[in-house]
C-alpha positions, -999 to +999 in steps of 0.1 A: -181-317-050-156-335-033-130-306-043-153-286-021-161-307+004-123-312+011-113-274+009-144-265+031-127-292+057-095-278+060-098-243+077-117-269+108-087-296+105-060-270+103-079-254+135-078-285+155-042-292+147-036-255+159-054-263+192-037-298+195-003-285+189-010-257+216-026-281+240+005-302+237+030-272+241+011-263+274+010-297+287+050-303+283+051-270+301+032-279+327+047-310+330+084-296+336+068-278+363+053-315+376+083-333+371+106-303+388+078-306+422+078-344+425+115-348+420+119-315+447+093-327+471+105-369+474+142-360+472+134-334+507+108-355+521+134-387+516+171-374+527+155-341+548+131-356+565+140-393+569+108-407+557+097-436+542+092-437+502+058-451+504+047-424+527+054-397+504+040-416+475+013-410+491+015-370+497+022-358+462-007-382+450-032-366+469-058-345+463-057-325+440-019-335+432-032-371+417-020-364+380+014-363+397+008-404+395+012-396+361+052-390+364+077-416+372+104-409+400+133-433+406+156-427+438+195-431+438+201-435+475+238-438+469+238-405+447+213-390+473+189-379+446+156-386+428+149-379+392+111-374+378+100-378+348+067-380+320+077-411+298+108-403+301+103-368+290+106-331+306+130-352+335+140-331+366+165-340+393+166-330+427+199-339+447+206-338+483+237-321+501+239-322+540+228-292+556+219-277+524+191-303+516+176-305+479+182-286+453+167-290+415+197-294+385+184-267+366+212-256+339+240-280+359+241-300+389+246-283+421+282-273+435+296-304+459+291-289+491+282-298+525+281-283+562+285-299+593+262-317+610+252-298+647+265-310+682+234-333+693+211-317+720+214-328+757+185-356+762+194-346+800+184-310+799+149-296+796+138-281+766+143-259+747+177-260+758+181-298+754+162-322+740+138-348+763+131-378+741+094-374+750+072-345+771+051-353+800+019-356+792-018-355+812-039-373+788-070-361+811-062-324+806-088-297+785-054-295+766-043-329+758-083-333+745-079-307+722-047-316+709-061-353+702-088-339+683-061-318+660-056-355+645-090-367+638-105-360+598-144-346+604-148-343+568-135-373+545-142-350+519-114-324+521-083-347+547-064-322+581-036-348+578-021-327+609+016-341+614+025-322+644+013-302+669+033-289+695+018-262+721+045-238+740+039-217+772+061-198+791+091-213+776+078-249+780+061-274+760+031-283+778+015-300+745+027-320+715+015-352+696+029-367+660+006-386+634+022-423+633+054-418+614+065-387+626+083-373+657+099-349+677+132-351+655+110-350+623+122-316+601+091-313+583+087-284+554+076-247+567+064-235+534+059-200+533+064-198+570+100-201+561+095-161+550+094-150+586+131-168+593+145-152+559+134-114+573+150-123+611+180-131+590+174-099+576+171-084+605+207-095+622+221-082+595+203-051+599+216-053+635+248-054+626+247-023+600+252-045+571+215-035+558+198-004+563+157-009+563+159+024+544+181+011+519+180+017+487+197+003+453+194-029+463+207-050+433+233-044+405+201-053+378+183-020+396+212+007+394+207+011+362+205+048+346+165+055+347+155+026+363+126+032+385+131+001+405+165+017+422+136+032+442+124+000+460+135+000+499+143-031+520+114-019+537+092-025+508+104-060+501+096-068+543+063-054+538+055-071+503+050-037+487+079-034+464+053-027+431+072-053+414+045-072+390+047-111+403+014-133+402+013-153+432-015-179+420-014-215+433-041-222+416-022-219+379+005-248+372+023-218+351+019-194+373+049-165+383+055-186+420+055-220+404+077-213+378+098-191+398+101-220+420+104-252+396+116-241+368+142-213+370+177-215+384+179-185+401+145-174+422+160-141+427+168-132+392+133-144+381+118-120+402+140-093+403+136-093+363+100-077+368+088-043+359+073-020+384+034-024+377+028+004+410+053+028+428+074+010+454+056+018+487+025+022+473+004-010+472+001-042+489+008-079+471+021-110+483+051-123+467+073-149+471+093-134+445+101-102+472+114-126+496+139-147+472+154-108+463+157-106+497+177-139+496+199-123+472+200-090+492+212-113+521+243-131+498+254-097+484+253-082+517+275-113+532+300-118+506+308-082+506+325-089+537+341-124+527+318-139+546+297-174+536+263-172+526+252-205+529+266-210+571+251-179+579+218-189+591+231-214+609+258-195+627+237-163+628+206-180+642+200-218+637+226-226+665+223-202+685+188-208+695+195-247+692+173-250+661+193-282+653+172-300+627+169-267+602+176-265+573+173-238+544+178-251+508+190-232+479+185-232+443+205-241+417+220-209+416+230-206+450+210-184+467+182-199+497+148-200+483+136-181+514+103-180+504+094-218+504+122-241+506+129-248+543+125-273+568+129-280+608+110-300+633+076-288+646+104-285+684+123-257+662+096-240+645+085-237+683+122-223+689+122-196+662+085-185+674+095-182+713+124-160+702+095-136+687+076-144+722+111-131+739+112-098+720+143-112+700+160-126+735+173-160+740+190-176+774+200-137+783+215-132+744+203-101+721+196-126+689+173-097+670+181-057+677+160-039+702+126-029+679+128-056+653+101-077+666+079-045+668+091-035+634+082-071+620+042-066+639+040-031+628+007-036+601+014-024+569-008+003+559-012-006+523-026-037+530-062-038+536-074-050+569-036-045+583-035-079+582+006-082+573+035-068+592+068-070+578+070-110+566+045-120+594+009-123+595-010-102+620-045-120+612-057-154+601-067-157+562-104-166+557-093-203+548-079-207+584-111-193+597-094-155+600-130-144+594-149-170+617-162-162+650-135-183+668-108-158+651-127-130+677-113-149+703-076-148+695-058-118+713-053-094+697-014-090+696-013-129+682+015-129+648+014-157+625+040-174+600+019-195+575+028-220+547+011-236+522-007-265+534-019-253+566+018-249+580+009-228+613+034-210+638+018-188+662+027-163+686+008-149+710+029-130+734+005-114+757-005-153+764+032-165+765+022-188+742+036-203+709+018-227+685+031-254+664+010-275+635+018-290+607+004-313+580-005-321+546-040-299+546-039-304+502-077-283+512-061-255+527-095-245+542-097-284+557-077-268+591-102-244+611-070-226+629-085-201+640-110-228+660-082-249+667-061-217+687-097-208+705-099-242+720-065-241+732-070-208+747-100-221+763-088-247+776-058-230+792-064-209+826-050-174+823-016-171+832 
């Protein structure tokens, strides 16, 4: 009987040891991912954006990030880096290079390499030429009210945590406010929105003939005899409709973005590894995969000439338009992780959107060809609701109340650039208005932007 009992017990024990073993495989996964974002997201937020270690203790604890408190993280300030790990398991380092920012050790530490710091802005000159130490501000104004109200939490349940808001019209700031800790010289990450500043790189290069939007054959992986992805156009990659199979769920710790982003060293050869699921041209999908080849695109294009990758945006654009604070980081493999990884203050994001409100002009200088902005507001037929151009949005999502009532009010030749987080830059050129805010929104659905941009156009006579 026992004989039995013991033999009829071991398919359930062996069972459970299955399902343990398996749980524990998928946890060390997922905690390679954890340990790659805490160690990316302190080592930025300490030697990008100058901030204090408490502080961001604080940001990649909350929420829904709380089993992050899970991870140890200990700072070398003289080595400029921060290494995470799980009791002293799956360990990541991120390491910090001037001008270049953080980059995860994935396979070996970064190259030693640096760029120059920027000539400082003129304190003296108004903005966005120079740089005024503070704005005027009329604390009576409809304006100033709603701009206030930006930093207050309505719902305790799901925190705004707005950072900075700055409010641009006619090539002025006539609005801006910081949460305590933050300020005007405060580069503060972009997210996603970083994907609209990849494709005006693009589009330089395009300017200059380096690129063709028509081009074809993009990579050395896609020349292949036979292989159907020598079809995909630099078009298709703009207009995130390249067919290439990439799953961009936040919501999964294991997910195609995450693990494109935190646990590979090259985000363009992750990506560009995937089969064609549809024809290129054919169907709509968000990827940050398609914007990392682009990244790649941008390097191969670049060094063809003998030219350096990692100055160009700088040189190309970041200077040129005084967008001093920028800065776009790369992985470890070298190329910029133009999907996610950049940051500037809420000032430059204002910058980069007023060159979009000038058709591509700044101070009397062609930056963009003639057409680009149009082509990057053009909708893109394959996506439903032409809500997406070419790397900008031309509608709100439904968790930044693109579907409320309040979205009804927004003209209807507004552009958006939106990150993770509720990072917002909007454009609205009919209005001459551009729109900075940015925060911590770990709720994305927390920031009503669509209500926000309604109260600011209301409470702005027309021009």
């Amino acid at each position: 009987m026992l004989l039995c009992g013991t033999f009829l017990f071991w398919p359930a024990s062996a069972l459970l040891c299955a399902a343990a073993a398996w749980g524990a495989a998928y946890f060390f996964r997922i905690a390679a991912i954890a340990t790659a974002y805490k160690a990316k997201v302190l080592c930025s937020g300490l030697f990008v954006s100058g901030r204090r270690p408490e502080s961001l203790i604080d940001d990649v604890s909350a929420d829904s990030y709380r089993i992050l408190r899970l991870f140890r993280a200990d700072v070398d300030r003289e080595r400029r880096a921060v290494r995470a790990s799980f009791l002293g398991l799956r360990s990541r380092t991120a390491v910090f290079r001037p001008g270049l920012g953080a980059t995860l050790a994935i396979g070996s530490m970064p190259e030693e390499r640096t760029l120059p710091a920027p000539a400082p802005a003129d304190p003296n000159r108004p903005w966005p030429e120079g740089e005024p130490a503070a704005m005027p501000k009329d604390e009576e104004s409809p304006l100033f009210r709603v701009v206030r109200a930006a930093f207050t939490e309505p719902d305790r349940r799901k925190l705004r945590r707005a950072r900075a808001v700055v409010v641009v019209r006619d090539g002025r700031i006539i609005a801006e406010r910081y949460a305590p800790g933050f300020g005007p010289a405060t580069p503060l990450a972009g997210w996603s929105m970083a994907k609209s500043v990849l494709a005006a790189l693009a589009g330089i290069l395009v300017r200059e003939g380096r690129l063709s939007i028509a081009g074809k054959g993009l990579l050395p992986e896609w020349t292949g005899p036979g292989d159907p992805r020598a079809a995909i156009a630099l078009d298709d990659l703009l207009r995130m409709r390249s067919g290439l199979e990439f799953a961009e769920v936040y919501t999964d710790p294991l997910s195609d973005v995450t693990r494109m982003l935190f646990a590979s060293r090259s985000a363009a050869a992750f990506a560009s590894a995937k089969r064609l699921c549809a024809e290129p041209g054919a169907v709509w999908a968000y990827s940050s995969g398609a914007t990392n080849i682009l990244s790649r695109i941008l390097r191969l294009a670049l060094e063809r000439d003998g030219e350096d990758h990692l100055s160009f945006p700088r040189r190309a654009l970041f200077d040129r338009i005084g967008m001093r604070t920028a800065v776009l980081e790369p992985d470890p493999a070298g190329d910029f992780v133009g999907s996610s990884f950049m940051f500037a203050s809420a000032r430059d994001w204002a910058r980069f959107g007023l060159l979009f409100a000038q058709d591509g002009v700044w101070a009397g200088n062609r930056i963009l060809s003639e057409g680009w902005v149009s082509y990057s507001v053009e909708p893109t037929p394959q996506c439903s609701g032409l809500r997406y151009g070419a790397h900008w949005w031309l509608k709100l999502t439904k968790e930044l109340g693109g579907e409320s009532p309040a979205a009804a009010k927004i003209p209807a030749d507004a552009f958006f650039a939106l990150g993770h987080e509720g990072q917002t830059l909007t454009v609205i050129p009919s209005r001459k208005l551009v729109v900075v805010r940015l925060g911590l929104s770990v709720h994305v659905d927390a920031w009503d932007h669509a209500g926000f941009l309604a109260d600011v156009l209301g409470a702005l006579p027309n021009l």
